[in-house]
C-alpha positions in Angstrom: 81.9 96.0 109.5 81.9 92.6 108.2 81.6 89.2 110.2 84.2 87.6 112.1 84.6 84.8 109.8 84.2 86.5 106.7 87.4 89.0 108.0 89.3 85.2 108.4 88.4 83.9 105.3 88.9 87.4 103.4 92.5 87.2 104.4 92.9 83.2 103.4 92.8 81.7 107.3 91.3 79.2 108.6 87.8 80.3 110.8 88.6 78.8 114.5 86.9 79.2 117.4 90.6 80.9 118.8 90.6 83.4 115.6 86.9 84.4 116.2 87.7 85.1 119.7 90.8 87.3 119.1 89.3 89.6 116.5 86.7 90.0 118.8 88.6 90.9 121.4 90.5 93.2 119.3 87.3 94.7 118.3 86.2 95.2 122.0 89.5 96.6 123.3 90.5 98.0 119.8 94.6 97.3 120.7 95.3 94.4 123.6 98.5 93.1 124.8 99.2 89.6 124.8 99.1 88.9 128.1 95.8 90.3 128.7 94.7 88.2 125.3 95.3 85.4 127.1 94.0 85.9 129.9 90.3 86.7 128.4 91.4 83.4 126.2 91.4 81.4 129.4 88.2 81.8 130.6 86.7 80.6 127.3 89.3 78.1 126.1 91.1 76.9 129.5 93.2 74.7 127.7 94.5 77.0 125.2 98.7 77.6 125.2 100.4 81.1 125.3 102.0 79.5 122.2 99.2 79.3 120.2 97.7 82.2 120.9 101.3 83.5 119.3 101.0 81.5 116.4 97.4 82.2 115.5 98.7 86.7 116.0 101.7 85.9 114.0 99.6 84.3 110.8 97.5 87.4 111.4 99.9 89.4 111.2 101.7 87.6 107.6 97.9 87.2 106.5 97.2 91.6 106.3 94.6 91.1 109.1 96.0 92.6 112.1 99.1 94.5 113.0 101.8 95.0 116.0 102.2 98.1 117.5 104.9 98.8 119.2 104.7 101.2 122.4 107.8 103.4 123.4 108.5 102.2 126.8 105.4 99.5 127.1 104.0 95.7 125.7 103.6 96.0 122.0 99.9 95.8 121.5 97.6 94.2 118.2 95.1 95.9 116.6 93.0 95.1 113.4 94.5 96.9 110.3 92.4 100.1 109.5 93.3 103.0 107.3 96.3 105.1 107.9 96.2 106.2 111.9 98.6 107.6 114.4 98.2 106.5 117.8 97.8 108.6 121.3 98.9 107.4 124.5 99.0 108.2 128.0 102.2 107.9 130.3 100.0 107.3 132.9 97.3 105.1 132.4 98.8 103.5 129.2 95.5 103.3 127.3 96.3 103.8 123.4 93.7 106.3 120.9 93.8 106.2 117.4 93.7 109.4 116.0 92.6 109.3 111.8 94.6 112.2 110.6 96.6 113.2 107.4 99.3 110.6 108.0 99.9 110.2 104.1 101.3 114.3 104.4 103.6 113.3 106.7 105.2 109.8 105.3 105.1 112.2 101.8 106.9 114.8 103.2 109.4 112.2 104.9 109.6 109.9 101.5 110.8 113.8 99.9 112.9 115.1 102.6 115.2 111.1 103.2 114.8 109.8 99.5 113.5 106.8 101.6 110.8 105.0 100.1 108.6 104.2 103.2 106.8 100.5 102.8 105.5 101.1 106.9 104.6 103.4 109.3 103.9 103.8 113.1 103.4 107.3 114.4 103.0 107.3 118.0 102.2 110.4 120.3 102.4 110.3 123.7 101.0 112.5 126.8 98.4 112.8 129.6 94.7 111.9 128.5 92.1 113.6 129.3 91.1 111.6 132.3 94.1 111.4 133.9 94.5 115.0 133.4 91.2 115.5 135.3 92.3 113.1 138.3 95.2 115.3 139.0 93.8 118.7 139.5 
């Protein structure tokens, strides 16, 4: 994977301490709420505002480098943009998989059977992982 600062600069934003330390906490986690963003933030950048943490996703987001995803029933979380996914996640726990699987078949097959032309997708399945399966028996 490339560096932290190359990722910024490959996508025309400014390297900041705050930037580096959100893709890394994306990378670490993989998808991350805000909230809990900010609060690993905090204990490197105590002075850092819930606002700017915003501003710094939303460039992100209108620079191609990360995306939203939005959670039926839960916090939208951010993850960096990878090829085509769907995402798993558990009613119980609420910890979110991605799953790499033949997602172009399906927005084709969607694209044939609406006339829509989809520009975006976000496939989201939802169930009991594997732990929490094991925890209730």
């Amino acid at each position: 994977m490339k560096g932290t600062a190359e990722l910024l600069k490959e996508h025309e934003l400014k390297v900041t301490p705050q930037r580096l330390k959100i893709i890394s906490m994306l990378e670490k986690h993989g998808h991350i709420n805000i909230e809990d963003l900010y609060q690993e933030m905090l204990k490197e950048f105590p002075s850092v505002s819930l606002a700017t943490i915003y501003k710094n996703i939303n460039q992100m987001i209108e620079n191609g480098l990360i995306q939203e995803v939005k959670l039926p029933q839960a916090k939208s979380v951010y993850e960096l943009i990878k090829d085509p996914h769907l995402h798993m996640v558990c009613d119980r726990c609420h910890k979110v998989e991605d799953i790499v699987i033949g997602v172009e078949k399906i927005i084709e097959e969607a694209e044939n059977l609406s006339g829509y032309k989809i520009e975006e997708s976000f496939i989201t399945l939802r169930g009991i992982c594997p732990e929490c399966q094991a925890k209730s028996r």
